[in-house]
mmJSON file of the N, C-alpha and C atoms, coordinates in Angstrom:
{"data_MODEL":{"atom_site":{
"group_PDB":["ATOM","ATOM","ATOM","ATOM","ATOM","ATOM","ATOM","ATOM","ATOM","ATOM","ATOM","ATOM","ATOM","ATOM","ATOM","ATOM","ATOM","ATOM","ATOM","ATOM","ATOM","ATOM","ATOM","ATOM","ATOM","ATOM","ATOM","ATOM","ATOM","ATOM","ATOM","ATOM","ATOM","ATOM","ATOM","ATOM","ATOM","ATOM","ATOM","ATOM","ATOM","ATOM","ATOM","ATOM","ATOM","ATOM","ATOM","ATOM","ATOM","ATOM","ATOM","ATOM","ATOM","ATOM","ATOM","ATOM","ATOM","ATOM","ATOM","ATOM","ATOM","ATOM","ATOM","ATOM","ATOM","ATOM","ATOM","ATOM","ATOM","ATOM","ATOM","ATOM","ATOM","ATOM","ATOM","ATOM","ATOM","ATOM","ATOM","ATOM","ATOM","ATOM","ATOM","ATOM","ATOM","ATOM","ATOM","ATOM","ATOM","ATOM","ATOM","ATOM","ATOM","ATOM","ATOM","ATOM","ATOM","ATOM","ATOM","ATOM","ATOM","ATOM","ATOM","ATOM","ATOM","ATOM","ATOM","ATOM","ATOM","ATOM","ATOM","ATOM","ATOM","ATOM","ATOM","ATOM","ATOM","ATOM","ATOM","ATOM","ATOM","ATOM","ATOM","ATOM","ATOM","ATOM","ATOM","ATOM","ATOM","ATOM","ATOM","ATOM","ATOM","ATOM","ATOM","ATOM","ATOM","ATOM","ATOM","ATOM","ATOM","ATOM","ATOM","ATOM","ATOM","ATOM","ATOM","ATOM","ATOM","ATOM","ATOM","ATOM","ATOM","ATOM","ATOM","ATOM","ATOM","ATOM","ATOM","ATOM","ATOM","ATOM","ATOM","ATOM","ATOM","ATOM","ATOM","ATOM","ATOM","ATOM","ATOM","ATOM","ATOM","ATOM","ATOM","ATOM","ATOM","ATOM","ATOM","ATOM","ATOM","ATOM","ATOM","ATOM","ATOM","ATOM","ATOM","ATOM","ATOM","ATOM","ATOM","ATOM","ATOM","ATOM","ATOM","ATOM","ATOM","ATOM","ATOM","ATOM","ATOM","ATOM","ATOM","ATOM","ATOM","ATOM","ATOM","ATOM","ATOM","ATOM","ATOM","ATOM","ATOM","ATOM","ATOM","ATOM","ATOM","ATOM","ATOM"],
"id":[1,2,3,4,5,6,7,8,9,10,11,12,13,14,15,16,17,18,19,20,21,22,23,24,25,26,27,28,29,30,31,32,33,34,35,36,37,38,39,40,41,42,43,44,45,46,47,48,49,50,51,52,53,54,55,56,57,58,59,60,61,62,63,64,65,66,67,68,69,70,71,72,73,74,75,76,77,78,79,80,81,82,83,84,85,86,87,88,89,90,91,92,93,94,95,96,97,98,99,100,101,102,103,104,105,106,107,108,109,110,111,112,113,114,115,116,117,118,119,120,121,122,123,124,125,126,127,128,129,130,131,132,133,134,135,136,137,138,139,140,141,142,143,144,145,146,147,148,149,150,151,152,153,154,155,156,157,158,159,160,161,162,163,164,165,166,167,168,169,170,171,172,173,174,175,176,177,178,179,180,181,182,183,184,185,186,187,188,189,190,191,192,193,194,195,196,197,198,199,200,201,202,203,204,205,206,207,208,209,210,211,212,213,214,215,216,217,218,219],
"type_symbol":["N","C","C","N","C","C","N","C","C","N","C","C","N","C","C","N","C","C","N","C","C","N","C","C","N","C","C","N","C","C","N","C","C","N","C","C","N","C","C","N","C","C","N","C","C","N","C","C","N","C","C","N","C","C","N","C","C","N","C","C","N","C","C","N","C","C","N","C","C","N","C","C","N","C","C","N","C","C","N","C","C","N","C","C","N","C","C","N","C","C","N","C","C","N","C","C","N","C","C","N","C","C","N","C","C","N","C","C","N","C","C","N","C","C","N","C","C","N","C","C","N","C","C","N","C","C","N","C","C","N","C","C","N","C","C","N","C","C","N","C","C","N","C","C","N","C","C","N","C","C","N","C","C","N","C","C","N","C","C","N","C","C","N","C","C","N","C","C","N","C","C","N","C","C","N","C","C","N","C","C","N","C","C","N","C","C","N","C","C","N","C","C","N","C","C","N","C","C","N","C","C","N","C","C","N","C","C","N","C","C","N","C","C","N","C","C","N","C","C"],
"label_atom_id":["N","CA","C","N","CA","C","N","CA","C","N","CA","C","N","CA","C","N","CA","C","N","CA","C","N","CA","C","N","CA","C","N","CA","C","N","CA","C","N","CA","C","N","CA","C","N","CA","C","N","CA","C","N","CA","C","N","CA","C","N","CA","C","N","CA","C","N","CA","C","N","CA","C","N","CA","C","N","CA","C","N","CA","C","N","CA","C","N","CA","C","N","CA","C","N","CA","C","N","CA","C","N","CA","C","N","CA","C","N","CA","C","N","CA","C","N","CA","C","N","CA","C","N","CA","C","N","CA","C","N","CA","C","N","CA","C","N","CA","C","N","CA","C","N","CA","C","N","CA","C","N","CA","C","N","CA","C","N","CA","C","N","CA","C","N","CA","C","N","CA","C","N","CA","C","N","CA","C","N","CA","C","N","CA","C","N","CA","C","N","CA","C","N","CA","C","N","CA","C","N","CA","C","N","CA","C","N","CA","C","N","CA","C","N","CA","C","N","CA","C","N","CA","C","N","CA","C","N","CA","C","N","CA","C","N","CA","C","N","CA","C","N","CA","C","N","CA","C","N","CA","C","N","CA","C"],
"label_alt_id":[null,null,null,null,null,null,null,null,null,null,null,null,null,null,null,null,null,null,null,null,null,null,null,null,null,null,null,null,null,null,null,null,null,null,null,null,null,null,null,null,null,null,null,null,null,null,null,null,null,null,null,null,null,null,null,null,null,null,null,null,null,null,null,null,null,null,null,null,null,null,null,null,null,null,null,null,null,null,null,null,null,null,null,null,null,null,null,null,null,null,null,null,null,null,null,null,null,null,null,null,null,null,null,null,null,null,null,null,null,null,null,null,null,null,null,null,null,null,null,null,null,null,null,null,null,null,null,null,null,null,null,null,null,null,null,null,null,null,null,null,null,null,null,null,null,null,null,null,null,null,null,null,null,null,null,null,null,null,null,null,null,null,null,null,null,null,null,null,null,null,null,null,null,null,null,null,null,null,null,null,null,null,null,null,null,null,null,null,null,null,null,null,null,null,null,null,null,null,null,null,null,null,null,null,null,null,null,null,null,null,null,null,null,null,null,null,null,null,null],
"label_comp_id":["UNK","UNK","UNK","UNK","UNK","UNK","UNK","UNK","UNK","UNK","UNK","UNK","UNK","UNK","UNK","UNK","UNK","UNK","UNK","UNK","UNK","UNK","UNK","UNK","UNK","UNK","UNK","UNK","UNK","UNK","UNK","UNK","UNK","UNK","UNK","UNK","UNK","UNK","UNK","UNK","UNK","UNK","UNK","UNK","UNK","UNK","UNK","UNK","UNK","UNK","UNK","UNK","UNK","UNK","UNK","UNK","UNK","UNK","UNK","UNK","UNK","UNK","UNK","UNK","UNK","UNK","UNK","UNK","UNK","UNK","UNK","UNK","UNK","UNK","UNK","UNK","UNK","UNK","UNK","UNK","UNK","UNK","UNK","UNK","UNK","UNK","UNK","UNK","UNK","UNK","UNK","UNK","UNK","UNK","UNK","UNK","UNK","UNK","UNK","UNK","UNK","UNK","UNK","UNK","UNK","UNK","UNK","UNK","UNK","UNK","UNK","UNK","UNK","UNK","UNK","UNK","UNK","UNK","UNK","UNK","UNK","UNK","UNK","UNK","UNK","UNK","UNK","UNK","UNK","UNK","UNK","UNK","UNK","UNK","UNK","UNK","UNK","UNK","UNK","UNK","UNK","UNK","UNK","UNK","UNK","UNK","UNK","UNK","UNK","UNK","UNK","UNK","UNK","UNK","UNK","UNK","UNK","UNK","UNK","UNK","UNK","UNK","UNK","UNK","UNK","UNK","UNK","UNK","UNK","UNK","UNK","UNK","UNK","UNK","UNK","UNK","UNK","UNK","UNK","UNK","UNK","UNK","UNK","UNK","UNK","UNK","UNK","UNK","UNK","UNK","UNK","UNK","UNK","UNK","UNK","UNK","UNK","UNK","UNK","UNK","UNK","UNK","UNK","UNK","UNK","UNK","UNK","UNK","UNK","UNK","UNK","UNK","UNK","UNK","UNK","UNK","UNK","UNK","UNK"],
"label_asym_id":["A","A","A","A","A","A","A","A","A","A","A","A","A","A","A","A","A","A","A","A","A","A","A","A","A","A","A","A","A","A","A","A","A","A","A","A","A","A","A","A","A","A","A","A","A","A","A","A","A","A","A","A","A","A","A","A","A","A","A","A","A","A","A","A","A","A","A","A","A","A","A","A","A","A","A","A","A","A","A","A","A","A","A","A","A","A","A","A","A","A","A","A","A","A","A","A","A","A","A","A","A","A","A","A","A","A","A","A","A","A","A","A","A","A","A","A","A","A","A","A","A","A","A","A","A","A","A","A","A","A","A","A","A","A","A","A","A","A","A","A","A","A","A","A","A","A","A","A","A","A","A","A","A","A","A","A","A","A","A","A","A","A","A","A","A","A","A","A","A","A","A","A","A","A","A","A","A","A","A","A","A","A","A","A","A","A","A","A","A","A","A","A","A","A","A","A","A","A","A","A","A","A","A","A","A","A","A","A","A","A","A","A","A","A","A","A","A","A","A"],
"label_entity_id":["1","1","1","1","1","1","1","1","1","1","1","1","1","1","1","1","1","1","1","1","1","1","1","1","1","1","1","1","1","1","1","1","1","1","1","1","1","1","1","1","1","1","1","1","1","1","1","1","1","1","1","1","1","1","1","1","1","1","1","1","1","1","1","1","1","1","1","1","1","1","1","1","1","1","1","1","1","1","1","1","1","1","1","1","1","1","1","1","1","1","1","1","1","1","1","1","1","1","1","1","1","1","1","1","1","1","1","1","1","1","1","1","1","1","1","1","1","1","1","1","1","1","1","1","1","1","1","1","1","1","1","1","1","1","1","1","1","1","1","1","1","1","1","1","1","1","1","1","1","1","1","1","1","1","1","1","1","1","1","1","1","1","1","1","1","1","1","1","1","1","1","1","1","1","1","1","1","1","1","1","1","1","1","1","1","1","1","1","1","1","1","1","1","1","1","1","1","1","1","1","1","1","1","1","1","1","1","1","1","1","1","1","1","1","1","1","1","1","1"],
"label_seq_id":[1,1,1,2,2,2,3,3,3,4,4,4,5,5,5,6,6,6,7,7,7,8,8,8,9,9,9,10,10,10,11,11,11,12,12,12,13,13,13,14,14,14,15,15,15,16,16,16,17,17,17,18,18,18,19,19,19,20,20,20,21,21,21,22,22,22,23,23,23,24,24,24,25,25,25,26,26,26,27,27,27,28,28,28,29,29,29,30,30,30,31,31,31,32,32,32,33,33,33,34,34,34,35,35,35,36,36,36,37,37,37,38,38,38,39,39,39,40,40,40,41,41,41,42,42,42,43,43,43,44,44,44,45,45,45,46,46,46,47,47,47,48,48,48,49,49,49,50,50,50,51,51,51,52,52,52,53,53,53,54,54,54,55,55,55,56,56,56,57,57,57,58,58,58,59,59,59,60,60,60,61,61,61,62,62,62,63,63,63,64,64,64,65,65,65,66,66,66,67,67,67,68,68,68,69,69,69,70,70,70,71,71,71,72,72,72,73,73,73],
"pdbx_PDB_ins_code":[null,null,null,null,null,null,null,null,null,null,null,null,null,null,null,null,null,null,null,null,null,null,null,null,null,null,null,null,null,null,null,null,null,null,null,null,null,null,null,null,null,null,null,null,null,null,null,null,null,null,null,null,null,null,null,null,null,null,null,null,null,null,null,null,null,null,null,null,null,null,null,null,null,null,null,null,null,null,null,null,null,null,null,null,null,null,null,null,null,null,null,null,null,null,null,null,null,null,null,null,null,null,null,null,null,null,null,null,null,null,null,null,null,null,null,null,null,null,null,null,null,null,null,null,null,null,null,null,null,null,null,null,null,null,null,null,null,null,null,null,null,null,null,null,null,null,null,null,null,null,null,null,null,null,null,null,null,null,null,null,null,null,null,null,null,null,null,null,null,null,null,null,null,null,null,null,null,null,null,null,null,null,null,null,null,null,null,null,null,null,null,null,null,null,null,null,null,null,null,null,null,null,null,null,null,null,null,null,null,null,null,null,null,null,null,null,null,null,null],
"Cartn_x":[112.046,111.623,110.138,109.813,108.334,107.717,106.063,105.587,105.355,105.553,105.791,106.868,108.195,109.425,109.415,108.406,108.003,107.223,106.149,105.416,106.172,107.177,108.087,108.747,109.364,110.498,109.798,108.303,107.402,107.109,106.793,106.237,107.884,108.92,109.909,110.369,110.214,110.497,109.613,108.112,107.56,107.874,108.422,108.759,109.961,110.91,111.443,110.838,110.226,109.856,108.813,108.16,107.097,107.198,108.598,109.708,110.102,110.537,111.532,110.195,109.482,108.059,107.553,107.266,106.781,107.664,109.012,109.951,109.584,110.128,109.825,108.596,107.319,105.678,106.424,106.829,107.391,108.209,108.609,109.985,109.344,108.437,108.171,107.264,106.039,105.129,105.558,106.605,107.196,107.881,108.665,109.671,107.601,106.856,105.728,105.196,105.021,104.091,105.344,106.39,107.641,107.686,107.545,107.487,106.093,105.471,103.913,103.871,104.239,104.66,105.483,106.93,107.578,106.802,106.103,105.681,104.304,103.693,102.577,103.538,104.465,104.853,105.488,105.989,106.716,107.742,108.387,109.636,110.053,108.856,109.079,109.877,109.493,109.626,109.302,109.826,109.697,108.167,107.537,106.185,105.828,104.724,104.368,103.432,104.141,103.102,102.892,101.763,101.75,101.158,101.778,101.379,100.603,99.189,97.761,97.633,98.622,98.278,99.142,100.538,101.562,100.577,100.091,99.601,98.34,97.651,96.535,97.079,98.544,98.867,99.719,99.982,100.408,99.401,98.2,96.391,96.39,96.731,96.287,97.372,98.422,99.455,99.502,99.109,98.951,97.757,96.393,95.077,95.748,95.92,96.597,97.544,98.565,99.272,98.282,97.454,96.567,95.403,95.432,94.35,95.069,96.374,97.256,97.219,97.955,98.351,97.205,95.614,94.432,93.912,94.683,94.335,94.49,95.436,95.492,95.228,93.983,93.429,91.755],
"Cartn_y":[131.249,131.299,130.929,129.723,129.467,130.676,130.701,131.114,131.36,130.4,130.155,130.932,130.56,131.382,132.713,133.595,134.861,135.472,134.881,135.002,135.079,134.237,134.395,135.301,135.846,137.171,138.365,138.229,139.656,139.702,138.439,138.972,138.878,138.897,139.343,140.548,141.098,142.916,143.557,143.353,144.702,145.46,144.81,145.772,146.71,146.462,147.466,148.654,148.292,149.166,150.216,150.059,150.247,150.801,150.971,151.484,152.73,152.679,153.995,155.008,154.401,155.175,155.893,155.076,156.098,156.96,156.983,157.377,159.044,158.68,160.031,161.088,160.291,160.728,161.511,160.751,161.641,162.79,162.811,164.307,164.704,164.339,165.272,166.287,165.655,166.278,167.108,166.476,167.144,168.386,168.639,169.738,170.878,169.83,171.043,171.736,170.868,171.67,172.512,172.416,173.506,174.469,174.789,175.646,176.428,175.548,176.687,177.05,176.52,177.055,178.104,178.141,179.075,180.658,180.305,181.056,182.273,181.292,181.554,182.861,182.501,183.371,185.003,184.819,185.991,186.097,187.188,187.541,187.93,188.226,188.894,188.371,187.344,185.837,185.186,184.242,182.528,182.622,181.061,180.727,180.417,181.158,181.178,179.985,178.991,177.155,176.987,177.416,176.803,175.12,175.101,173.703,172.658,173.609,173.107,172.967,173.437,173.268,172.44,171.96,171.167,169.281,169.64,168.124,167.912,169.024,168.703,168.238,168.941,168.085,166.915,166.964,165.137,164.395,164.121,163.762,163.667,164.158,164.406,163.431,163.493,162.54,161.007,160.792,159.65,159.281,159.772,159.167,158.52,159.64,159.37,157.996,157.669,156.549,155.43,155.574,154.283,154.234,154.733,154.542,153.95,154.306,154.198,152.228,152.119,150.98,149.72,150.437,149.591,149.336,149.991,149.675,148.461,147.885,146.615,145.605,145.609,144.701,144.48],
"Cartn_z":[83.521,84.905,84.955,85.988,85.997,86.63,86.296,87.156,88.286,89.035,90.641,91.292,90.552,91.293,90.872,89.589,90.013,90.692,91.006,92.04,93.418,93.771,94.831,94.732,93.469,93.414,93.687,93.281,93.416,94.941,95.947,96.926,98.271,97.561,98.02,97.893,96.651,96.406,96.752,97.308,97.417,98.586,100.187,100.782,100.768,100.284,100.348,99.32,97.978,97.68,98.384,99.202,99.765,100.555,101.625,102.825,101.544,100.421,99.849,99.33,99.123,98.327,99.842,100.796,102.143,102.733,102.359,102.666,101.606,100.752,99.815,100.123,100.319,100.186,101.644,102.841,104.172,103.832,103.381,103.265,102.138,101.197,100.588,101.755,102.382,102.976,103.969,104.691,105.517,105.492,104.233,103.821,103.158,102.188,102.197,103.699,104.625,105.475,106.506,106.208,106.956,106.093,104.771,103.875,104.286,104.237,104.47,105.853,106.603,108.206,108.22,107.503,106.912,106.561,105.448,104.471,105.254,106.3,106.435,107.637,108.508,109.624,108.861,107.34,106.899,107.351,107.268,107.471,108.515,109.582,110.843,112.122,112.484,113.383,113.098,114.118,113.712,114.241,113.813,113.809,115.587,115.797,117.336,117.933,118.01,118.275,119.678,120.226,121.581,121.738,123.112,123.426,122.959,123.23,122.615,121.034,120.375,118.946,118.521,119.222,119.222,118.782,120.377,120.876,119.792,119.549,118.399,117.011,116.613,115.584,115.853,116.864,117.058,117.212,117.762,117.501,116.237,115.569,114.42,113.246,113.843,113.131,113.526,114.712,114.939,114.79,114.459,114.33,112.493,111.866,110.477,109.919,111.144,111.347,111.917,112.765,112.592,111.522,110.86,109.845,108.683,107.992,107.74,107.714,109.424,109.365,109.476,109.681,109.44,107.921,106.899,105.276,104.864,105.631,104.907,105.581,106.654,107.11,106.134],
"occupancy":[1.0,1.0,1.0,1.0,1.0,1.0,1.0,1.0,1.0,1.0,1.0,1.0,1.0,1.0,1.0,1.0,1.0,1.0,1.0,1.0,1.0,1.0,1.0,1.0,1.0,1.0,1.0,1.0,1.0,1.0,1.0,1.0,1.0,1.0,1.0,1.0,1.0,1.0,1.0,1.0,1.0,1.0,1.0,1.0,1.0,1.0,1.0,1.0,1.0,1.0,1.0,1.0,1.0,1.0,1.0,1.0,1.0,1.0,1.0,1.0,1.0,1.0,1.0,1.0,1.0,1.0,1.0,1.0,1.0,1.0,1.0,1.0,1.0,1.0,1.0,1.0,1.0,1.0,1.0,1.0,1.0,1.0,1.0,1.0,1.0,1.0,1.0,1.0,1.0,1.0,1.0,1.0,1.0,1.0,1.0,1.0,1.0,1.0,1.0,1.0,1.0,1.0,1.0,1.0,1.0,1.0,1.0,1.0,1.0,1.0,1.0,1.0,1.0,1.0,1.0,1.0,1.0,1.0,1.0,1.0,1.0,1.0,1.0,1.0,1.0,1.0,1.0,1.0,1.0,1.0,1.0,1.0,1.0,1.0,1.0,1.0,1.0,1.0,1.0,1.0,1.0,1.0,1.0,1.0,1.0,1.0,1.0,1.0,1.0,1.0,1.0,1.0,1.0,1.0,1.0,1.0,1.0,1.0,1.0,1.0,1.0,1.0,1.0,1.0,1.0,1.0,1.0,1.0,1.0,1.0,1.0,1.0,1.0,1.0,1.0,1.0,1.0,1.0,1.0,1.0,1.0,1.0,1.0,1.0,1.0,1.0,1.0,1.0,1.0,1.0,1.0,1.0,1.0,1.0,1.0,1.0,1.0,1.0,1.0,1.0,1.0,1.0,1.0,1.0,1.0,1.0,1.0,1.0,1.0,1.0,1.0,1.0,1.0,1.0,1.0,1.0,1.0,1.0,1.0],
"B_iso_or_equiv":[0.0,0.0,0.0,0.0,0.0,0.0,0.0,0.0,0.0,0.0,0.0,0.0,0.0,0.0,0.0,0.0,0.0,0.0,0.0,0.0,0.0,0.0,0.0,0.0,0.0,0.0,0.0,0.0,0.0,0.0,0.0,0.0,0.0,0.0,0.0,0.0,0.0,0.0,0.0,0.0,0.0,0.0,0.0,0.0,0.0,0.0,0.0,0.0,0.0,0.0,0.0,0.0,0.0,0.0,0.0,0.0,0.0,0.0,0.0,0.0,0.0,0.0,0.0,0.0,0.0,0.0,0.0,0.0,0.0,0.0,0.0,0.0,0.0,0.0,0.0,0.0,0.0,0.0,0.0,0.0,0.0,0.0,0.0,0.0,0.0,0.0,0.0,0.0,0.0,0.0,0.0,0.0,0.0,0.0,0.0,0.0,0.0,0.0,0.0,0.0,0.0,0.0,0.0,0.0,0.0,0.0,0.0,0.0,0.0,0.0,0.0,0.0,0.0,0.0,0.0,0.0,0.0,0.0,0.0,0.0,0.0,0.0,0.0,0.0,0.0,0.0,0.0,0.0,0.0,0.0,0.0,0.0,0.0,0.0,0.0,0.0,0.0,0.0,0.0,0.0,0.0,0.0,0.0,0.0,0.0,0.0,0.0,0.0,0.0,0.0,0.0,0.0,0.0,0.0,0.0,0.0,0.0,0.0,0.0,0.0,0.0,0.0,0.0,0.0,0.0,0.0,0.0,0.0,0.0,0.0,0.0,0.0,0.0,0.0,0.0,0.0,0.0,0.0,0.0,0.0,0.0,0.0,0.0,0.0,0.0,0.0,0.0,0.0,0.0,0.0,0.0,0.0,0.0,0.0,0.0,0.0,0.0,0.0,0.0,0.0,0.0,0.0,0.0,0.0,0.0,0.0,0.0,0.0,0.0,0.0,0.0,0.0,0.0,0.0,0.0,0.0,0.0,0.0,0.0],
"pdbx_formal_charge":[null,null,null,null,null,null,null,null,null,null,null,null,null,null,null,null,null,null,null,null,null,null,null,null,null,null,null,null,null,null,null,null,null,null,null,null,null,null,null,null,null,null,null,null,null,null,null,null,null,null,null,null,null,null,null,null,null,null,null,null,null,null,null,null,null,null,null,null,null,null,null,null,null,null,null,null,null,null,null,null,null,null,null,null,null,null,null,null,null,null,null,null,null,null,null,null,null,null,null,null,null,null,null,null,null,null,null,null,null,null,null,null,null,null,null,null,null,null,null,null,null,null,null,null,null,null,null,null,null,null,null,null,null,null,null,null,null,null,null,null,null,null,null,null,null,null,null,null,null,null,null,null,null,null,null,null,null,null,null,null,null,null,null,null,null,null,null,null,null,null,null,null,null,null,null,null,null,null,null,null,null,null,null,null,null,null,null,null,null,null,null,null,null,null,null,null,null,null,null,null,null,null,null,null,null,null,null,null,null,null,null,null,null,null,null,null,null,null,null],
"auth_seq_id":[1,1,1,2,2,2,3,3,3,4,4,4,5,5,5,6,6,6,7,7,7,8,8,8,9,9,9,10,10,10,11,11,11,12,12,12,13,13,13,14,14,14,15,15,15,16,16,16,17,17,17,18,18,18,19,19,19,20,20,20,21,21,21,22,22,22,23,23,23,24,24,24,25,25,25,26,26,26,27,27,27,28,28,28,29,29,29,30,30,30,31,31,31,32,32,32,33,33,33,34,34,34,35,35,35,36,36,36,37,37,37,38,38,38,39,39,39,40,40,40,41,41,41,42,42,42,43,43,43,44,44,44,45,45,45,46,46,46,47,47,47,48,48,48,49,49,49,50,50,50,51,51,51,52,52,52,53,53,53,54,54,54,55,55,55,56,56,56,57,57,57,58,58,58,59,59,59,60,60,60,61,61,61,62,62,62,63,63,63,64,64,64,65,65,65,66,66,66,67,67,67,68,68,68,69,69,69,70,70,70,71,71,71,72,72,72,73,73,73],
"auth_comp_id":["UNK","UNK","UNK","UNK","UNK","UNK","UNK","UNK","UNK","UNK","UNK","UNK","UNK","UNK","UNK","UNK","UNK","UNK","UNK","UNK","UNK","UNK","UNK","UNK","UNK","UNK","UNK","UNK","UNK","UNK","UNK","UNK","UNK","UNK","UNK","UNK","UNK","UNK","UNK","UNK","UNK","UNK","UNK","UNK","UNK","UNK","UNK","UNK","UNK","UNK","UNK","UNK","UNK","UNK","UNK","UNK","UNK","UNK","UNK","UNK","UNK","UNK","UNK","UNK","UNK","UNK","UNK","UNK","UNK","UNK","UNK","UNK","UNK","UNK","UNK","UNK","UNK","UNK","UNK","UNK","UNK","UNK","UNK","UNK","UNK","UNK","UNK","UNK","UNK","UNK","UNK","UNK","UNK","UNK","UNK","UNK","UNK","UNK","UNK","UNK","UNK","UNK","UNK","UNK","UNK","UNK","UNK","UNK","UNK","UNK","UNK","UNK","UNK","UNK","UNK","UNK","UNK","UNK","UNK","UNK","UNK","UNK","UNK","UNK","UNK","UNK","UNK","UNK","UNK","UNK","UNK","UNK","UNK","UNK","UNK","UNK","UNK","UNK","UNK","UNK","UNK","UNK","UNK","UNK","UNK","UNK","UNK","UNK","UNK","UNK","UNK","UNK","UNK","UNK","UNK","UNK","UNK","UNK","UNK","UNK","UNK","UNK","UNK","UNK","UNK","UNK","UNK","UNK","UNK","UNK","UNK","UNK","UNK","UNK","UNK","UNK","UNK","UNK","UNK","UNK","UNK","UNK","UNK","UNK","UNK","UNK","UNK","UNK","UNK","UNK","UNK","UNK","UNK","UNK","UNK","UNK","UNK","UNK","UNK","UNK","UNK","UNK","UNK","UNK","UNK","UNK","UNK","UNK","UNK","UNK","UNK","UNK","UNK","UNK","UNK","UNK","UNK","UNK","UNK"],
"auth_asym_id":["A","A","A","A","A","A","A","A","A","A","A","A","A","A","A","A","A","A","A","A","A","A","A","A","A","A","A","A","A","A","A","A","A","A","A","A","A","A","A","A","A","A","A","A","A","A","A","A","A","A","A","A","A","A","A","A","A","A","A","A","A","A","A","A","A","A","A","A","A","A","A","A","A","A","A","A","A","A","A","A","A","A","A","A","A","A","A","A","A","A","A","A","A","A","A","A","A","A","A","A","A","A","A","A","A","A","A","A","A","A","A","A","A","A","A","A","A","A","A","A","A","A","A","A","A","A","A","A","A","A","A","A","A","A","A","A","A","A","A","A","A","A","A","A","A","A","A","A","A","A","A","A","A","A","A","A","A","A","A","A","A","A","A","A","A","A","A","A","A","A","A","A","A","A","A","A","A","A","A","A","A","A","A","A","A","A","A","A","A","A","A","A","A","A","A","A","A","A","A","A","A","A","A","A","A","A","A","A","A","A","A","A","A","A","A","A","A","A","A"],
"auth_atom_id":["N","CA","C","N","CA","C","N","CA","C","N","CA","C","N","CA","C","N","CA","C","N","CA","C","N","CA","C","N","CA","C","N","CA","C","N","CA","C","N","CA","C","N","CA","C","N","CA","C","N","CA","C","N","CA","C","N","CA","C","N","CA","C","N","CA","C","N","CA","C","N","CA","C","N","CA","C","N","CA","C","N","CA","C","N","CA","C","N","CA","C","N","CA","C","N","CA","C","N","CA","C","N","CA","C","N","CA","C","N","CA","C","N","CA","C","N","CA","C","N","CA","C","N","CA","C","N","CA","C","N","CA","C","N","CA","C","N","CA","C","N","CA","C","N","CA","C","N","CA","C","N","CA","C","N","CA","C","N","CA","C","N","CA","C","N","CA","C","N","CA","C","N","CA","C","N","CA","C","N","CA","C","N","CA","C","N","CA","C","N","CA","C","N","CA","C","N","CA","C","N","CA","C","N","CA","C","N","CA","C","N","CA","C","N","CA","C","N","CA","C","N","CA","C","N","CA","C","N","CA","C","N","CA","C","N","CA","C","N","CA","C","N","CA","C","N","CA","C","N","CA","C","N","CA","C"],
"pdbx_PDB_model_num":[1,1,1,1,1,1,1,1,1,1,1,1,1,1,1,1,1,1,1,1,1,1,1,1,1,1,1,1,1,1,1,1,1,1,1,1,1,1,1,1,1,1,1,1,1,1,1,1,1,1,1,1,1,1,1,1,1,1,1,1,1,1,1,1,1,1,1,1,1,1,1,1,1,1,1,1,1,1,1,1,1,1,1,1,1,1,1,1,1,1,1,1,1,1,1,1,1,1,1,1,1,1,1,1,1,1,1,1,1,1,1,1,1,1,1,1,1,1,1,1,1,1,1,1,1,1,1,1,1,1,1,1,1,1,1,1,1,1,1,1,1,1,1,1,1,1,1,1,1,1,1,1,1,1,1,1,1,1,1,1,1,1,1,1,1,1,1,1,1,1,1,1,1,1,1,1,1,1,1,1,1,1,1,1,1,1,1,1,1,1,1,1,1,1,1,1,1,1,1,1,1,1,1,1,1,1,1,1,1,1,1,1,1,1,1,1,1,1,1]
}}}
């Protein structure tokens, strides 16, 4: 195989790899910060989230997603 047509096979495989790897890094982080959400409320009740702390971590998830999708400019 020349050089050339691996160079083509490599910049054909990296997205999907790249989709299953963000995929994992997501459910990993995700299943951690429900565990410590979990963990942090005890045994008593469920975890008490009002509104205002809702929308601050969605701020907070989407500032993350555009920074994110500005790396590779």
């Amino acid at each position: 195989m020349s050089e050339q047509e691996f160079d083509i096979v490599e910049a054909e495989n990296w997205k999907p790899k790249v989709l299953l790897i963000g995929t994992v890094l997501g459910a990993v982080v995700g299943l951690s910060a429900a565990y410590l959400l979990i963990k942090s409320s005890g045994d008593e009740a469920p975890p008490d989230i009002s509104a205002g702390q809702g929308a601050k971590l969605g701020v907070l998830v989407f500032g993350l997603l555009r920074n994110i999708a500005t790396m590779g400019e």
